[in-house]
MIBAMAR-821713 format. One record per residue (C-alpha): x negated, y, z negated; residue in three letters; residue number from 1. Coordinates in steps of 0.2 Angstrom, whole numbers, plus 5000, padded with zeros to 4 digits. Last residue first. Layout:
REM MIBAMAR-821713
<u:X | v:Y | w:Z | r:ALA | k:NUM>
...
//
This chain:
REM MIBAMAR-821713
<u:5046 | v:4915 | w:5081 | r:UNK | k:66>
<u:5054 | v:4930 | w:5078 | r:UNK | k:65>
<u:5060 | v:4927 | w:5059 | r:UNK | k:64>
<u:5040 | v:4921 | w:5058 | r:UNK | k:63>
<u:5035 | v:4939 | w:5060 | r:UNK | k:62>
<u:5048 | v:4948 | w:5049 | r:UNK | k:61>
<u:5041 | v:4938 | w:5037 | r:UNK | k:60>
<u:5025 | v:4942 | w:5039 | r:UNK | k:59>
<u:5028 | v:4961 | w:5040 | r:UNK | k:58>
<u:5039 | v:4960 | w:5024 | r:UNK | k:57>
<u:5025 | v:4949 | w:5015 | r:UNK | k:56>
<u:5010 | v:4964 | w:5021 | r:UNK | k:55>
<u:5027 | v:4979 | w:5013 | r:UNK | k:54>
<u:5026 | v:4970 | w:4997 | r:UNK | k:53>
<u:5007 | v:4969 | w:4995 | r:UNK | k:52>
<u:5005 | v:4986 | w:5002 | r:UNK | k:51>
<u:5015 | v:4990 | w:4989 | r:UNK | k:50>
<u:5006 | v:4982 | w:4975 | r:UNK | k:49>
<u:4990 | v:4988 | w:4979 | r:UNK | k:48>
<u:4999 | v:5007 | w:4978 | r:UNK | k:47>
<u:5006 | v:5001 | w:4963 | r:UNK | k:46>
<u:4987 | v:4997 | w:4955 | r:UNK | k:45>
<u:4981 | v:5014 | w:4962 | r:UNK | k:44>
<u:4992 | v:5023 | w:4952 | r:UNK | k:43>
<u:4991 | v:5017 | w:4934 | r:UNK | k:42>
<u:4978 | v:5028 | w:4933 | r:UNK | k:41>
<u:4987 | v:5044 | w:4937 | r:UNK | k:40>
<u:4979 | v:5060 | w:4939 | r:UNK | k:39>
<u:4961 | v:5052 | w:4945 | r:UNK | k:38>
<u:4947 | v:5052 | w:4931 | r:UNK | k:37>
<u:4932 | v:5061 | w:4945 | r:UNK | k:36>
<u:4914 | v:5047 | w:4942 | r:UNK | k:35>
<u:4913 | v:5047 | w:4960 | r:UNK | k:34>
<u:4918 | v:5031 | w:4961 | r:UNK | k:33>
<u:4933 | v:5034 | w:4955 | r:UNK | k:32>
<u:4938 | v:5048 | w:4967 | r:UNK | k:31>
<u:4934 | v:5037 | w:4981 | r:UNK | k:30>
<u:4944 | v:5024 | w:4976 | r:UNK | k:29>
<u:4958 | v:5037 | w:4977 | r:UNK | k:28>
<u:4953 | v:5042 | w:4993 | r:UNK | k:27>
<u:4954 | v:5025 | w:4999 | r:UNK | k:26>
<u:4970 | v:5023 | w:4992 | r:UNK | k:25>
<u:4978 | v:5034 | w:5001 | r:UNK | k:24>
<u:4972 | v:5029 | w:5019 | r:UNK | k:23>
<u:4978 | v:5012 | w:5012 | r:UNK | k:22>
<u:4997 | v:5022 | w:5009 | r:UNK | k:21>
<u:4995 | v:5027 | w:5026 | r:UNK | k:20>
<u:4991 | v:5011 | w:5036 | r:UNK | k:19>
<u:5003 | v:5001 | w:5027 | r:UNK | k:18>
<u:5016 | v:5015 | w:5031 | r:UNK | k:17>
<u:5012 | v:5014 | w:5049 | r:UNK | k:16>
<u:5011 | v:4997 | w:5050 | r:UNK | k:15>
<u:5029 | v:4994 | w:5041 | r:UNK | k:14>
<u:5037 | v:5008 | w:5052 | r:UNK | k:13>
<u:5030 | v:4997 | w:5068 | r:UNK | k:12>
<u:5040 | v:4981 | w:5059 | r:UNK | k:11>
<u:5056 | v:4992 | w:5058 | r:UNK | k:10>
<u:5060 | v:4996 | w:5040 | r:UNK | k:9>
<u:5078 | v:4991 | w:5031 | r:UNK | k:8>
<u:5069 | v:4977 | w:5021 | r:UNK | k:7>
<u:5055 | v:4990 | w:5012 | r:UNK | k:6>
<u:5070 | v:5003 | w:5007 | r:UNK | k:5>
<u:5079 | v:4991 | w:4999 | r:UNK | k:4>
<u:5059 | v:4979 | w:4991 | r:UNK | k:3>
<u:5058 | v:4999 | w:4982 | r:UNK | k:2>
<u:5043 | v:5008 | w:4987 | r:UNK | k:1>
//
């Protein structure tokens, strides 16, 4: 996800997608371990990165409240 689309998200879309792409991840972890090569390699790595991005959002979002 791009930081755009990532600023213009309500704090409950942020959880929801947090949630999903880590639902998403887990299966790809899961893939690995079983010894499957996933379809893209370098996707797991942006994955972490995103929920990276949209965890800072959510915190700043946060403190703007406060």
């Amino acid at each position: 996800m791009k930081a755009k689309d990532i600023h213009s998200l309500s704090p409950e879309d942020i959880k929801k997608k947090i949630e999903e792409i880590k639902r998403e991840l887990m299966k790809q972890n899961a893939q690995i371990a079983s010894g499957t090569v996933p379809t893209s390699p370098g996707q797991v790595r942006e994955m972490k990165k995103t929920v990276a991005r949209l965890v800072t959002e959510l915190n700043q979002k946060e403190r703007n409240k406060a």
